[in-house]
PAZAPA-4460 file (N, C-alpha, C; in steps of 0.05 Angstrom, whole numbers, plus 32768, in hexadecimal, padded with zeros to 4 digits):
% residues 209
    n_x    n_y    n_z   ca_x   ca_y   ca_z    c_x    c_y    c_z   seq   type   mol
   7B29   7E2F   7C81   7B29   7E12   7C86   7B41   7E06   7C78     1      X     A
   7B4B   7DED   7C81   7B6A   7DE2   7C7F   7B58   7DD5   7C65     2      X     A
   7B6C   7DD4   7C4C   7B6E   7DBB   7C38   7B6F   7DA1   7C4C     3      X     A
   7B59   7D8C   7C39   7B5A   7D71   7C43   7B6F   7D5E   7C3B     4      X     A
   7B75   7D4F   7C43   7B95   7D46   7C41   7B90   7D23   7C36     5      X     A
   7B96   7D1E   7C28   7B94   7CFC   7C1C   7BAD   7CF7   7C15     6      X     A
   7BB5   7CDE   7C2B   7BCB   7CCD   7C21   7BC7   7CB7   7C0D     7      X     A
   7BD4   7CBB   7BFB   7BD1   7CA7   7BEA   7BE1   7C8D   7BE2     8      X     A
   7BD3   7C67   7BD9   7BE9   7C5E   7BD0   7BF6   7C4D   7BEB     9      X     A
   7BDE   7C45   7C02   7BE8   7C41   7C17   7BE4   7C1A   7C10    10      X     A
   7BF8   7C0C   7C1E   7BF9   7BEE   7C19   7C08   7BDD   7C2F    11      X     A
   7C04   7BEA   7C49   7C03   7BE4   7C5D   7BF9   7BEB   7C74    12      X     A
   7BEF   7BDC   7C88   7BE1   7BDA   7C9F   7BF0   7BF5   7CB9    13      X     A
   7C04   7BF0   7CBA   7C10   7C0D   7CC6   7C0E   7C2B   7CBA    14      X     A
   7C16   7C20   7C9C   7C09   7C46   7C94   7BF6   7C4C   7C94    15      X     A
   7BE5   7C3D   7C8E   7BC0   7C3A   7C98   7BB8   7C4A   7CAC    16      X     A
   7BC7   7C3D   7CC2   7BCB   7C46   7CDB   7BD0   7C61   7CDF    17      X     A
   7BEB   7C68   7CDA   7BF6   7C7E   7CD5   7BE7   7C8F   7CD0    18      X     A
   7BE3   7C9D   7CB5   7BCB   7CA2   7CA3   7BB7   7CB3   7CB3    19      X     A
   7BAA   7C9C   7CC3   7B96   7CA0   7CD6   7B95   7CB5   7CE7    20      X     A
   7BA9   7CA9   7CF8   7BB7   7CB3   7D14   7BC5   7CD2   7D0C    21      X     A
   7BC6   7CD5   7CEF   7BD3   7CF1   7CF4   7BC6   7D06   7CE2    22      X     A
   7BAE   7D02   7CDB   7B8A   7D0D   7CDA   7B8E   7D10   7CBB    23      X     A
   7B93   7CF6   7CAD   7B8F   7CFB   7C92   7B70   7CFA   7C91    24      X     A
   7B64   7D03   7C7D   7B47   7D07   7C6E   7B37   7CF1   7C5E    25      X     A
   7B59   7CE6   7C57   7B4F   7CD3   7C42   7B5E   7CC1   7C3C    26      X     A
   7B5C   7CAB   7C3F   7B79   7C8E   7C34   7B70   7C85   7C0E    27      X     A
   7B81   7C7F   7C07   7B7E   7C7D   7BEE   7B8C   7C61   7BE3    28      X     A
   7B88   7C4C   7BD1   7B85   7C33   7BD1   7B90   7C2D   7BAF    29      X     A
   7BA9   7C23   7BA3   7BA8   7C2E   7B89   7BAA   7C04   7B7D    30      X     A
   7B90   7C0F   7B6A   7B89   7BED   7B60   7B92   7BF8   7B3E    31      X     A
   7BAD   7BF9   7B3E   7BBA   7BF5   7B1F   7BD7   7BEC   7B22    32      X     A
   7BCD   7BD2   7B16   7BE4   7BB9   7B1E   7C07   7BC6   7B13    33      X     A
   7C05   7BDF   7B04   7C26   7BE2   7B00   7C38   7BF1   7B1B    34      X     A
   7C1D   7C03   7B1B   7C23   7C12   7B2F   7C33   7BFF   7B49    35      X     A
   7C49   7C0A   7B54   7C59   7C0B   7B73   7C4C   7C0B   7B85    36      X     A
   7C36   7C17   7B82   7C20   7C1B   7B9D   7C0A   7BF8   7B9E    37      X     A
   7C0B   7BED   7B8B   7BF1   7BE4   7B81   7BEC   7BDB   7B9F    38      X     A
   7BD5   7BD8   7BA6   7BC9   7BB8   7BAF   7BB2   7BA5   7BA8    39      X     A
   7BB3   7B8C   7BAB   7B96   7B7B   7BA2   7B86   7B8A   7BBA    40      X     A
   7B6C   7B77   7BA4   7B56   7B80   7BB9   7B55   7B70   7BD5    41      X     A
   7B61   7B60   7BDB   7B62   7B48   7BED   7B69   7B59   7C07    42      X     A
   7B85   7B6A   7C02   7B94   7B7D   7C09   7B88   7B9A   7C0E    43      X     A
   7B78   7BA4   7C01   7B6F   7BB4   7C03   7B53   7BB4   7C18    44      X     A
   7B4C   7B9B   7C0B   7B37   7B96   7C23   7B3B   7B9E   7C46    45      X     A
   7B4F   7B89   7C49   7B58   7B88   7C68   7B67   7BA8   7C72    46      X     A
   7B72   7BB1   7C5B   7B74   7BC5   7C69   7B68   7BE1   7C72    47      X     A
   7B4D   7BE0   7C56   7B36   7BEC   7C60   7B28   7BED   7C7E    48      X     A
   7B2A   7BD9   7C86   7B1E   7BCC   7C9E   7B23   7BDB   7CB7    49      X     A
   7B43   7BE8   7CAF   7B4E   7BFF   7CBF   7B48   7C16   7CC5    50      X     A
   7B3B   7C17   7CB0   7B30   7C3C   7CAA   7B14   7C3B   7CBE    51      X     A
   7B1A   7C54   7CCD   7B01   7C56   7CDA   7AF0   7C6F   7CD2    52      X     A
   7AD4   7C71   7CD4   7AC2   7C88   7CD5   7ACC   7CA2   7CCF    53      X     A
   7ABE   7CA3   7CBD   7AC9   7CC8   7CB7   7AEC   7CD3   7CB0    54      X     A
   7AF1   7CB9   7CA1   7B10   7CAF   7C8D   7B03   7CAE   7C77    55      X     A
   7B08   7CB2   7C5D   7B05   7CA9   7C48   7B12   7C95   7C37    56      X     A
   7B00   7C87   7C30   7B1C   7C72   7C16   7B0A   7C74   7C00    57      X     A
   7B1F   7C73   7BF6   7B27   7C80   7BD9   7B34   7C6D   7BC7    58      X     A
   7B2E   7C59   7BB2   7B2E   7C48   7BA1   7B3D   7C57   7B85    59      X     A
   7B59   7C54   7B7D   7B62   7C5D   7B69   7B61   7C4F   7B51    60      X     A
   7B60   7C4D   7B3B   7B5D   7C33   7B22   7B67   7C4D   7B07    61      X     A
   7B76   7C3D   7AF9   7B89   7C4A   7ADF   7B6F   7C36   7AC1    62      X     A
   7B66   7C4B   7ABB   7B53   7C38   7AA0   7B51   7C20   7AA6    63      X     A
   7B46   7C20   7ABD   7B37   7BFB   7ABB   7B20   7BFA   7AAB    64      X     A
   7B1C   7BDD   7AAB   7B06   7BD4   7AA0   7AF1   7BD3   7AAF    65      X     A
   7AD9   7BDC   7AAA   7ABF   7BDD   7ABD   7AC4   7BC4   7ACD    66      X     A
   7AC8   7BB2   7AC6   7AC7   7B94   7AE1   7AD1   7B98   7AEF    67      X     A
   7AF6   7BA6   7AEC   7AFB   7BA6   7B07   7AF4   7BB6   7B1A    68      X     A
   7AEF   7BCC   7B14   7AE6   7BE3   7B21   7AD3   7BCB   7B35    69      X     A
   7AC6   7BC0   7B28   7AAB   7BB8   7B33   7AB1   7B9B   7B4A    70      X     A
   7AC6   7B95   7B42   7AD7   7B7E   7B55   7ADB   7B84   7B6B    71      X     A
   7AE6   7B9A   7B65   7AF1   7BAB   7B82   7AE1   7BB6   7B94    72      X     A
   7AC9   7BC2   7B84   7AB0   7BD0   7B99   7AA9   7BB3   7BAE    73      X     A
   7AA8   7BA1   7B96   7A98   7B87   7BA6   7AA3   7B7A   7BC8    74      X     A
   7AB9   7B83   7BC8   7ACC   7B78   7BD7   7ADC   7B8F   7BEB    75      X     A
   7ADB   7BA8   7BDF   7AE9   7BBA   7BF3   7AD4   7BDC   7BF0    76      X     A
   7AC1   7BE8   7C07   7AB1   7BF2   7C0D   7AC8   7C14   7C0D    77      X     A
   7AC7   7C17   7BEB   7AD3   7C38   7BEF   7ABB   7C4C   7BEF    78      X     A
   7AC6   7C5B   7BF0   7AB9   7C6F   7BF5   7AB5   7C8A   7BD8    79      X     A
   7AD4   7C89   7BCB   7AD3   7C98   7BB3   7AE5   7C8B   7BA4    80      X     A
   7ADD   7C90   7B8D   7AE8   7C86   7B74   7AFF   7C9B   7B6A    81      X     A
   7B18   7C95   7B5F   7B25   7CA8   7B57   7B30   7C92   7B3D    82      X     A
   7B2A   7CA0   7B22   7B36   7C9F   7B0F   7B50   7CA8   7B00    83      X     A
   7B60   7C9F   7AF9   7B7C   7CB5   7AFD   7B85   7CA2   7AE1    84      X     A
   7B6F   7C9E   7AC8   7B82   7CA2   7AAF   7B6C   7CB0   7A9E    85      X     A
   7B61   7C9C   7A88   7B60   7CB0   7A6B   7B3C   7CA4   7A74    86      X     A
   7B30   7CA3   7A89   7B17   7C9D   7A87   7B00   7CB5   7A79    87      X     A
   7AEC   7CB3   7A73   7AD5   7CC3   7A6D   7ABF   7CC9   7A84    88      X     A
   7AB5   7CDB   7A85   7AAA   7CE9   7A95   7A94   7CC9   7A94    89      X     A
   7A8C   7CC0   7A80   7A71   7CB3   7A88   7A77   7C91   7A90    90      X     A
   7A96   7C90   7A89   7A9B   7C7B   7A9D   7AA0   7C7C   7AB1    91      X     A
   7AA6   7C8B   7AC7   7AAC   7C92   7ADC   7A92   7C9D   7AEF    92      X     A
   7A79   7C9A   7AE0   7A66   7CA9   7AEA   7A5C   7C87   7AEA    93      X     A
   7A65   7C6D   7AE5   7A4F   7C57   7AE0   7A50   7C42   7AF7    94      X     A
   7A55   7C4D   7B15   7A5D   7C33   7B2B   7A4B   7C3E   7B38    95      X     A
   7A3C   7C59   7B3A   7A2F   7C56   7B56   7A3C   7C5F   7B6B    96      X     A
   7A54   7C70   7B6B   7A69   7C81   7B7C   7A69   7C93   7B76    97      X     A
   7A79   7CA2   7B84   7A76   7CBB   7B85   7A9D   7CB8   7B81    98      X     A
   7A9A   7CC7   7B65   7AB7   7CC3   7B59   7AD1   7CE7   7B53    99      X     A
   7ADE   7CE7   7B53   7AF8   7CFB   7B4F   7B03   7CF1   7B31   100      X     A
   7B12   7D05   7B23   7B1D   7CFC   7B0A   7B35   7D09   7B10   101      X     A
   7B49   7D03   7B0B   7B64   7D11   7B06   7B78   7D0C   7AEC   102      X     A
   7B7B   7D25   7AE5   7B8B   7D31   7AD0   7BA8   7D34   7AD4   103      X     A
   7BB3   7D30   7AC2   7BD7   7D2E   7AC3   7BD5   7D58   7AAF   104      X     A
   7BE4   7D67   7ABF   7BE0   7D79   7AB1   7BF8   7D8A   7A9F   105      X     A
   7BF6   7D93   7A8D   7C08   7D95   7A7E   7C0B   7DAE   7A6F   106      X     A
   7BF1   7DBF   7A6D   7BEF   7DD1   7A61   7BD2   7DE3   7A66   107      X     A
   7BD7   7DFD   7A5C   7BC9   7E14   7A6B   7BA9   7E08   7A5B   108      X     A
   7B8E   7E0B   7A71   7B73   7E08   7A66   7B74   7DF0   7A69   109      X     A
   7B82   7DD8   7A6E   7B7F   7DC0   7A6D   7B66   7DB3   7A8E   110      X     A
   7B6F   7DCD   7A9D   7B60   7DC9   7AB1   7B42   7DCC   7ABA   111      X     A
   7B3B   7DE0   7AA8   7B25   7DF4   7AA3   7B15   7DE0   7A96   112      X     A
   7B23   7DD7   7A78   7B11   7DC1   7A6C   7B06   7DA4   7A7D   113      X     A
   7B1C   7D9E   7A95   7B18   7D8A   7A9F   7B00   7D94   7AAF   114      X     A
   7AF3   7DAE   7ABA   7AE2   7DAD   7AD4   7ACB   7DA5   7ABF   115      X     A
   7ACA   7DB1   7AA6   7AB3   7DB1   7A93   7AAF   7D8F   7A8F   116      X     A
   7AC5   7D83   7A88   7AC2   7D6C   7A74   7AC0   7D55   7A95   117      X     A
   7AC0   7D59   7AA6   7ABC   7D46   7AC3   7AAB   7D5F   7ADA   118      X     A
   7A96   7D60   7AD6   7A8B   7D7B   7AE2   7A7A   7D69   7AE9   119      X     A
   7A76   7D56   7AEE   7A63   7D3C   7B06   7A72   7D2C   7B0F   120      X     A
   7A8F   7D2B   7B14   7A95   7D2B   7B29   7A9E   7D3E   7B44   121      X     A
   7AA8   7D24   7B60   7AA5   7D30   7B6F   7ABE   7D41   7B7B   122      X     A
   7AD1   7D4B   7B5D   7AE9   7D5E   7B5D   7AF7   7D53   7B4C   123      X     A
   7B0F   7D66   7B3D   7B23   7D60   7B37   7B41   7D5C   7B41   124      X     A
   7B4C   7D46   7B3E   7B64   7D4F   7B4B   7B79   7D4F   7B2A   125      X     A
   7B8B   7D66   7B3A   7B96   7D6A   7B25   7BBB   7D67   7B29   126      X     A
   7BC7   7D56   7B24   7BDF   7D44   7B1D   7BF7   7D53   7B05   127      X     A
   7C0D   7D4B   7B0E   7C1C   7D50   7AF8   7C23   7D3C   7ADC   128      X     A
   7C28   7D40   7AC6   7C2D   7D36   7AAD   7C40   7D29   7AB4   129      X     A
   7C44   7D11   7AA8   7C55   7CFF   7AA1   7C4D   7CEF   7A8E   130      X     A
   7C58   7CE9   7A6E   7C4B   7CDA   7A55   7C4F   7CBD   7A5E   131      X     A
   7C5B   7CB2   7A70   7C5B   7C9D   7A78   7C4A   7C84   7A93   132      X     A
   7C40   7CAB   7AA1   7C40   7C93   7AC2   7C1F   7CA7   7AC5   133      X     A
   7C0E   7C94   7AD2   7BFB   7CA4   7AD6   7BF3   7CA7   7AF9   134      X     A
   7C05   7CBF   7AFE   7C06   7CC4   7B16   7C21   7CB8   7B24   135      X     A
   7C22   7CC2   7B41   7C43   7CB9   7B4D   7C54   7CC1   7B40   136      X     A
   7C5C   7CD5   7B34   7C76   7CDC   7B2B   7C8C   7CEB   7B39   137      X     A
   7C7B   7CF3   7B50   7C87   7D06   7B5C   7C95   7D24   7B58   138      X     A
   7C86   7D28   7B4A   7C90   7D45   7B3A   7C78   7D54   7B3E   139      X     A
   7C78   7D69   7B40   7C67   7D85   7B45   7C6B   7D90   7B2A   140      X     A
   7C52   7DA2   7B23   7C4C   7DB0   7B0A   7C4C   7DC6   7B15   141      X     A
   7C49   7DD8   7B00   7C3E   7DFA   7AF8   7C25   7DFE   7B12   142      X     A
   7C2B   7E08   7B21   7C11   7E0B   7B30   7BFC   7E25   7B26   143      X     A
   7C0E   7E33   7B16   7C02   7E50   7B03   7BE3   7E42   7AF1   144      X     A
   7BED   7E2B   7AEB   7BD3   7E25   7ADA   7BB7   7E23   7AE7   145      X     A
   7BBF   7E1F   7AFC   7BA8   7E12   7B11   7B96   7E33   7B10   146      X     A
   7B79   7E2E   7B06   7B6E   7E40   7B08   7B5C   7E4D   7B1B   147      X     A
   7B55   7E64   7B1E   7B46   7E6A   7B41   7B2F   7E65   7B3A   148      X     A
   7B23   7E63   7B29   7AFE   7E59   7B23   7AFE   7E3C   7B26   149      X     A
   7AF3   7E32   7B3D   7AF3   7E19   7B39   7AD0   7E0B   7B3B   150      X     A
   7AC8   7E06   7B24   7AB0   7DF7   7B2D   7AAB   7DD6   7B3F   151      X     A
   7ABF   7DD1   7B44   7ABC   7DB8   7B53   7ADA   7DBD   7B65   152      X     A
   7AD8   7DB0   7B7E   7AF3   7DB3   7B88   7B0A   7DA9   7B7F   153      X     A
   7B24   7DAA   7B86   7B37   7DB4   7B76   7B4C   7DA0   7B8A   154      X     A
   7B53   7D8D   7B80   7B6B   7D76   7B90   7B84   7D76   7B83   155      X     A
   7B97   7D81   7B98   7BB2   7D8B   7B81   7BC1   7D74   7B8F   156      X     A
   7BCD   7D67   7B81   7BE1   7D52   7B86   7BFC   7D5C   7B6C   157      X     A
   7C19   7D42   7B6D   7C2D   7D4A   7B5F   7C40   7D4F   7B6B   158      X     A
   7C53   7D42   7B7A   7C6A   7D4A   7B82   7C68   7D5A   7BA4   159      X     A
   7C51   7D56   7BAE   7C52   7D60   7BC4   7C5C   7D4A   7BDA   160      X     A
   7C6A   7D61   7BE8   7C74   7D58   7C05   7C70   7D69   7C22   161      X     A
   7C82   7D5E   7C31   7C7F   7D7B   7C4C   7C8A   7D9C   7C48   162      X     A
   7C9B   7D93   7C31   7CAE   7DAB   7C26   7CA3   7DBD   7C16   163      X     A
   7C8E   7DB4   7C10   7C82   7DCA   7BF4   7C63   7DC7   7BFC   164      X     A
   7C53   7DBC   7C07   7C3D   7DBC   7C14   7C2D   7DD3   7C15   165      X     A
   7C40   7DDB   7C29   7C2D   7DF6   7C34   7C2F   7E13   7C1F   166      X     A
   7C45   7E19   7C18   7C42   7E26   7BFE   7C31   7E20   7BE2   167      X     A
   7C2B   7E07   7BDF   7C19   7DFD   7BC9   7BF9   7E00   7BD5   168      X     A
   7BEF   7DF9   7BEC   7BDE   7E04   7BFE   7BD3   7E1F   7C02   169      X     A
   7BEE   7E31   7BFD   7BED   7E50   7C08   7BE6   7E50   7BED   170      X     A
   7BF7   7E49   7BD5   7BEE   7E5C   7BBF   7BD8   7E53   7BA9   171      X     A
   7BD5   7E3A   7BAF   7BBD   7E25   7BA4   7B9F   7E2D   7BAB   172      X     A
   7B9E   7E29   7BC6   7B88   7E24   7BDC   7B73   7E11   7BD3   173      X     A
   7B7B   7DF7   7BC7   7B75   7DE8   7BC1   7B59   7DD6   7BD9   174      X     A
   7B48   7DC9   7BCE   7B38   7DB9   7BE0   7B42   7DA1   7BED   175      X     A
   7B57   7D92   7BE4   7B6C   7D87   7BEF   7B77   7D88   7BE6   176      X     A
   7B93   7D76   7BEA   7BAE   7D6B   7BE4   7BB9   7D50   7BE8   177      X     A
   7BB3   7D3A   7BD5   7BC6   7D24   7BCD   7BD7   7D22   7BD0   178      X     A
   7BEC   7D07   7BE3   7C0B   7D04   7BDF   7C01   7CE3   7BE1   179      X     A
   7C1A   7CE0   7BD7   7C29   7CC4   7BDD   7C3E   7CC6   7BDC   180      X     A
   7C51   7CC4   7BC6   7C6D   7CC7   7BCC   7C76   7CD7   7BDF   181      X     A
   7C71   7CEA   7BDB   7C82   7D03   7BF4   7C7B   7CFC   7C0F   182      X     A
   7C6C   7CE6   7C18   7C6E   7CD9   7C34   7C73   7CC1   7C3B   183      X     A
   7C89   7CB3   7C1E   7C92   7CA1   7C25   7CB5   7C9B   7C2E   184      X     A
   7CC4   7C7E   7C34   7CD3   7C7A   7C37   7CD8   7C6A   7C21   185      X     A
   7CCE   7C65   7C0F   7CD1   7C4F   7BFD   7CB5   7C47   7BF4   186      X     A
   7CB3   7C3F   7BCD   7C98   7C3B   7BBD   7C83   7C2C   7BD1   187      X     A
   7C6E   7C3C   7BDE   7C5B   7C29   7BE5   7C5C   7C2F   7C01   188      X     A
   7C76   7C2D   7C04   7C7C   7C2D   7C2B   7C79   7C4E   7C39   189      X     A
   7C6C   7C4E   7C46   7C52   7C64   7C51   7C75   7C75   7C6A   190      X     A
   7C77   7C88   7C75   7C85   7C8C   7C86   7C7A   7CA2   7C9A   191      X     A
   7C76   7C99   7CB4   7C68   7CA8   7CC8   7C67   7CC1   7CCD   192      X     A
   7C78   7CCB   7CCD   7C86   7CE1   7CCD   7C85   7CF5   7CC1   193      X     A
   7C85   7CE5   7CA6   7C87   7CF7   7C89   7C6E   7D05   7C8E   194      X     A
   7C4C   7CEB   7C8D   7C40   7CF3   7C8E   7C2C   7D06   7CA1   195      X     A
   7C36   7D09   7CBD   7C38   7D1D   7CD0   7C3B   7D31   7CC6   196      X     A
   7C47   7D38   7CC0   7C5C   7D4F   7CB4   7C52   7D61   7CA9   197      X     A
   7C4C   7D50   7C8E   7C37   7D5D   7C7C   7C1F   7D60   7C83   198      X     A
   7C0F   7D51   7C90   7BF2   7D59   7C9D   7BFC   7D74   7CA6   199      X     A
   7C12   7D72   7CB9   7C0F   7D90   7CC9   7C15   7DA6   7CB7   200      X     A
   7C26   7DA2   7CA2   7C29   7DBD   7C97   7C11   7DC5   7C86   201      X     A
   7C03   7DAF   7C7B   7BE6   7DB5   7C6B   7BD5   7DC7   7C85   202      X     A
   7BD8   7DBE   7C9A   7BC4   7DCE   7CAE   7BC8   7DED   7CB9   203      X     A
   7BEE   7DE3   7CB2   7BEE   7E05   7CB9   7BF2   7E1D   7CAC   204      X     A
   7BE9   7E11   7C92   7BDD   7E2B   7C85   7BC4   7E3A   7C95   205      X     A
   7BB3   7E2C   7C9C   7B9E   7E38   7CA3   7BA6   7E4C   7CBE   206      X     A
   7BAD   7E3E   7CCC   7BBB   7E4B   7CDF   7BC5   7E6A   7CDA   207      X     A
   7BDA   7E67   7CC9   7BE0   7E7D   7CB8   7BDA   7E97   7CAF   208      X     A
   7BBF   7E83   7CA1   7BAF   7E96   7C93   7B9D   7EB3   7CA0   209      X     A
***
């Protein structure tokens, strides 16, 4: 079976589109105001509206404060929660979702401890280090660390594109795979093409196989 494919970080009505049309799994929505990607919920709303049946959206937040988390549910109908800074297993367990945690990774066992220390949720994804940015950096890590026991599934994001995809796929075999940058034309701005691309080479591993 093909890795499931989530574009991430989308903030317009055509990549929405896009996205869709070229069998992503999952759209992803990023509510942390530094971030390039951000959007309000106003924004996020209407473009939810897009997503049809058996798409996922996916709600990203960097250490918010329980309200907003809870602003956002009020007003835009996701589907999973993804945490992507320094949260605790028992805040991330307190909305009533069904939530993902992701780790910036940096060093050997760091991953192992994460299935233990978030082992109720519904996967890890696991990201590259940067002491400054949490997430989007565009850089790929050590894929060696990534370990083959996985108690929860296994979402490898970091620097992926069409170019390195399917080899991270082949040697990962990850439960999915996260992009945003590597399917853009510019911070935020989604590119059709790009994202084609990569759907297909995520698929033809299986093919492959």
């Amino acid at each position: 079976m093909s890795a499931r494919v989530k574009i991430c970080g989308l903030t317009r009505p055509e990549d929405v589109d896009a996205a869709v049309d070229c069998g992503a799994d999952a759209v992803g929505f990023v509510f942390y105001g530094p971030s390039p990607r951000a959007v309000s919920v106003a924004q996020a709303a209407e473009l939810v509206r897009r997503v049809p049946a058996f798409v996922s959206v996916v709600g990203l937040f960097v250490n918010p404060a329980h309200q907003e988390v809870e602003a956002v549910l009020e007003k835009v109908p996701l589907d999973l929660l993804q945490f992507h800074g320094d949260e605790t297993a028992a805040f991330c367990a307190t909305f009533a979702r069904r939530w993902i945690k992701a780790i910036r990774v940096r060093e050997p066992g760091q991953i192992e401890r994460a299935f233990d220390e978030y082992r109720a949720s519904s996967g890890l994804l696991v990201d590259a280090w940067d002491p400054e940015k949490y997430g989007g950096t565009g850089k790929a890590f050590n894929w060696d660390l990534i370990p083959t026991e996985r108690p929860l599934p296994l979402i490898l994001a970091g620097g992926l594109s069409s170019a390195n995809v399917f080899a991270a796929v082949s040697q990962v075999k990850p439960w999915a795979v996260d992009v945003s940058g590597g399917v853009e034309q510019g911070k935020g701005i989604k590119d059709c093409q790009k994202i084609s691309h990569f759907i297909k080479e995520v698929h033809r591993v299986c093919k492959t196989d």
